[in-house]
N, C-alpha and C positions, 0 to 999 in steps of 0.2 A: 504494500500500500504506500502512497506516495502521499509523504508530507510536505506540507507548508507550514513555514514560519513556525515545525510543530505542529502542526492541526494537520490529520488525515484528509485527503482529499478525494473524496469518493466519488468525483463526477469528470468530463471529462472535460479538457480545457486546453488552450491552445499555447499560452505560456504563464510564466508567472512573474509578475511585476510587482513595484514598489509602491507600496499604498499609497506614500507621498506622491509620487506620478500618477496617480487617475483624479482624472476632471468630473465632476456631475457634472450634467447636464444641467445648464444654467432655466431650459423650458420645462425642465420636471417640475409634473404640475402637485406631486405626491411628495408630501412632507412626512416625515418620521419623528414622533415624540419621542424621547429619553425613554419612557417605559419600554415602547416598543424595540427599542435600538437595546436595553440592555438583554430582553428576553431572546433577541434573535442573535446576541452574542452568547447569553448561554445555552442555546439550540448547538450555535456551531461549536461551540467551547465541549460539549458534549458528545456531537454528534459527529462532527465533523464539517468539511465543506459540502453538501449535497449538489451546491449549484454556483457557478461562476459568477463572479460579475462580467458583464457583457456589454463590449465597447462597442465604440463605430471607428471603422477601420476612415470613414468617409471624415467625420469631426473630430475625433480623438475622445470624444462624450462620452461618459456612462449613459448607456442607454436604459439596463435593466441589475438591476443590484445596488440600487444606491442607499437599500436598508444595510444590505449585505457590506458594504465600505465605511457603513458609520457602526458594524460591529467588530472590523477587524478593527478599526480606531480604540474602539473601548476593552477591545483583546490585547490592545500591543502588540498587534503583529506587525513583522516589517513587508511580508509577501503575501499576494492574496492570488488564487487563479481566474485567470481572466479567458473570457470565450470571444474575438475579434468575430464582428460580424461586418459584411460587404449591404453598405443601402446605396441605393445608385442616386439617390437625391434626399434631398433634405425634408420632404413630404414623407418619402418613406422610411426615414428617419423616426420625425415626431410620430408617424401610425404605428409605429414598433412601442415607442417612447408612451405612450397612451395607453395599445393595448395592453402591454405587457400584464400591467395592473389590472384593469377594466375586464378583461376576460377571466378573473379569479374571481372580481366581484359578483359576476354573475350568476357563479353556481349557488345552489340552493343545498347547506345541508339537510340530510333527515335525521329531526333529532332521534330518532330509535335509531339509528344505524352509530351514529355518533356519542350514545347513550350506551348501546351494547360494548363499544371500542376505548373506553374510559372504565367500562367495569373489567373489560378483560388486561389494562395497563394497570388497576389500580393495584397497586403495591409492587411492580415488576417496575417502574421507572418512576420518573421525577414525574407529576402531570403537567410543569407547568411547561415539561421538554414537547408536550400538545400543540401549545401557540393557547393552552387556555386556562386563565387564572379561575378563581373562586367567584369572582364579580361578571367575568366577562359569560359564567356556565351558569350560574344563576341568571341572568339574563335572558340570556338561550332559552332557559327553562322554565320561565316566566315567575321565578320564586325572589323572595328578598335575598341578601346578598348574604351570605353564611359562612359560614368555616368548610373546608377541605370532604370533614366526614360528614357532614347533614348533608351535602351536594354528591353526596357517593352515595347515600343512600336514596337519593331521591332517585338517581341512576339506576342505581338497584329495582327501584319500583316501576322503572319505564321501561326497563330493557325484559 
């Protein structure tokens, strides 16, 4: 397995570059809060790399990873893998730049199938290695915002 900076890189990628050397894309329309940036530093911190950041061979821009570049920041790492992508103009650029996000926003989870998949992790990993806290599953769940085990049992009761 091939590491960076330390951290396993389980995805494939075309080289690996210096954090201080990638640009965000100044039209990213997708802002990343501190929570968000620190939970997807300990995804990778844990998990490893799953997915590149992804440049424009056309702008030198981050196109898609730019949560992914404000957690190697909060890792300390000095190398991150990067996937060089070819857009032949600067439209196809930003429709990259857009969808990247836009197309994850659209799926619809089912909470029974995502209710089953939290009772089969609980106690085998972190939950919060999900992408999901105790406020943001209670929510999901339509319940007030609870502790770790009232939200595992209500799981319990769904699944």
């Amino acid at each position: 397995m091939k590491r960076i900076s330390g951290i396993e890189a389980h995805c494939a990628f075309d080289k690996e570059v210096d954090v201080v050397d990638l640009v965000p894309h100044p039209r990213n329309p997708n802002k990343h809060d501190d929570k968000q940036i620190a939970l997807l530093a300990k995804i990778i911190g844990n998990q490893g790399w799953r997915n590149p950041i992804v440049v424009s061979e056309r702008s030198g821009f981050i196109v898609a990873g730019h949560g992914r570049l404000g957690a190697a920041k909060v890792l300390n790492v000095e190398k991150v893998p990067v996937d060089l992508q070819a857009f032949t103009n600067e439209a196809e650029e930003y429709a990259h730049l857009i969808a990247d996000n836009r197309i994850a926003e659209l799926a619809e989870a089912s909470k029974d199938e995502l209710a089953g998949l939290i009772k089969e992790l609980e106690g085998k990993i972190d939950l919060d290695l999900t992408g999901f806290d105790a406020p943001s599953l209670a929510e999901l769940f339509g319940e007030e915002e609870g502790s770790w085990s009232r939200l595992l049992k209500l799981v319990r009761l769904k699944s």
